[in-house]
C-alpha positions as CSV (number, residue, x, y, z in Angstrom):
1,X,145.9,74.5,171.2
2,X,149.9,75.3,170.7
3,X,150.4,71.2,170.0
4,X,153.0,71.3,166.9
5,X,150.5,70.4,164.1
6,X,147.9,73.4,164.4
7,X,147.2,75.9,162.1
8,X,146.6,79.5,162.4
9,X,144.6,81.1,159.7
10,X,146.2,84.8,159.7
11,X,144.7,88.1,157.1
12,X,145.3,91.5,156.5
13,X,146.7,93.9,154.0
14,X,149.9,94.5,154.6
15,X,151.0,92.9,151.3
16,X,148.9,93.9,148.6
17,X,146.9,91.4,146.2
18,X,146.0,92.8,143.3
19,X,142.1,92.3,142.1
20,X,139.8,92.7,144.8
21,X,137.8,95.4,147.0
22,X,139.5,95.9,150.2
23,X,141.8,98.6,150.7
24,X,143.1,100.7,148.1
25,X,141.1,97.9,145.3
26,X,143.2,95.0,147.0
27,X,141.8,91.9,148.4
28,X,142.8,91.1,151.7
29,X,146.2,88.8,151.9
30,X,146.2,85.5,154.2
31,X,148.5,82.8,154.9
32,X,147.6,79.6,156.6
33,X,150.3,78.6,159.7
34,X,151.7,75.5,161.3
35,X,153.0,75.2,164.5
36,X,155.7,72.7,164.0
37,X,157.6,72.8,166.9
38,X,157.3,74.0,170.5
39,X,160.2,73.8,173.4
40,X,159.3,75.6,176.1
41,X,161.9,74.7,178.3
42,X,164.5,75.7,175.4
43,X,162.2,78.6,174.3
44,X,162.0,77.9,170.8
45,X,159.2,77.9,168.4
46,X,158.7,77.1,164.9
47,X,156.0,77.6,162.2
48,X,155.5,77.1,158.6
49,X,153.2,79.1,156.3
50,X,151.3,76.1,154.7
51,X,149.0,77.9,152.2
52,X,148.4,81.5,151.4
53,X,147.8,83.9,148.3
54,X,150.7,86.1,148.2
55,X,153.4,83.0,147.5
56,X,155.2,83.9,150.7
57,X,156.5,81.2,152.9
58,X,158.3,81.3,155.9
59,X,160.0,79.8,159.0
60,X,160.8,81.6,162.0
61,X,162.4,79.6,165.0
62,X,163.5,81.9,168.1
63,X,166.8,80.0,169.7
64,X,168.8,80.3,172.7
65,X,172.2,81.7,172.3
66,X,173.5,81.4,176.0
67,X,172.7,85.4,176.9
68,X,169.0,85.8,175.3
69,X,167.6,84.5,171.9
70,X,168.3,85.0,168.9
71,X,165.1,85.2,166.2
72,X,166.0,83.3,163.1
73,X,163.4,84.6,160.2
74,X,163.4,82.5,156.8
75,X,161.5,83.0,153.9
76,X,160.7,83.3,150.3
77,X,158.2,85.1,148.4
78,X,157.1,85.1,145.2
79,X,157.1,88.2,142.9
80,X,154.6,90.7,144.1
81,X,153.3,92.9,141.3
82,X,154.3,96.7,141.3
83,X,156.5,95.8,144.7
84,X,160.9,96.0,144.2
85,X,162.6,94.2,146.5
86,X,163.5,96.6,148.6
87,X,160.3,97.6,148.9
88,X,159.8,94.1,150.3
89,X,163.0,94.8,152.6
90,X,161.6,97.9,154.0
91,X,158.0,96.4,154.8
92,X,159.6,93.7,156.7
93,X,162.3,96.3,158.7
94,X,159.3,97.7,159.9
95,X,157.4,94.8,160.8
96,X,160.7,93.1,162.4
97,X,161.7,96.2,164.4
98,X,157.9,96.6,165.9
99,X,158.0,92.9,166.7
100,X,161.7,93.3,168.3
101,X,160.0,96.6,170.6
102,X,156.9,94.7,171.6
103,X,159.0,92.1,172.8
104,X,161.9,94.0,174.6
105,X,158.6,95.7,176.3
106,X,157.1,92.9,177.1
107,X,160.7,91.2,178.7
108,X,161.1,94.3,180.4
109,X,157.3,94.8,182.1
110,X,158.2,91.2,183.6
111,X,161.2,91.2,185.5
C-alpha cells in the first residue's frame, strides 16, 4: 500500500545460494522488505531488508541535495561462499549503474 510498515517479499538469483535446484544447482535467493519511511513531498524513501537467506541487509534512502537526489545505499552481507568481495563490488556496479539509467530515463521521458 506504500504506508511505512509494509513488506515486500522480493526473489531471484542474482546472488547465489548454494544447495538447491534453480539455476546453475542454486536455490533461488529472497529477502523480505520494509517500507520505513515515505516523504513524498521531500522525495525520500527508505526500506529495510527484514529477513532473507543470503545474510544481506540493507538501507537505501534517496535524499534531496538542493540540485537533484542523491541515493544513499547501505548494507552488509554476510560471507557468500565461493564469492570475493569484489566479486560482490562488481555485481552491485552493475545493478547500481542499471538502476541509475532506468532512472535518468525515466526523469528524462517526463519533462
Amino acid at each position: 500500500n506504500g504506508q511505512p510498515g509494509c513488506i515486500r517479499y522480493c526473489s531471484g538469483f542474482s546472488i547465489p545460494v548454494a544447495g538447491g535446484c534453480g539455476s546453475a544447482g542454486q536455490v533461488a535467493s529472497w529477502s523480505k522488505e520494509r517500507l520505513t519511511a515515505v516523504d513524498h513531498a521531500r522525495r525520500v524513501l527508505s526500506y529495510e531488508m527484514v529477513d532473507c537467506n543470503i545474510g544481506f541487509k540493507s538501507t537505501v534512502e534517496i535524499v534531496p541535495d538542493g540540485t537533484g537526489c542523491v541515493i544513499e545505499w547501505g548494507f552488509s552481507v554476510d560471507t557468500v561462499e565461493s564469492w570475493t568481495l569484489d566479486d560482490l563490488v562488481k555485481k552491485y556496479e552493475l545493478v547500481l549503474v542499471s538502476a541509475a539509467r532506468k532512472m535518468e530515463d525515466s526523469v528524462g521521458s517526463v519533462e
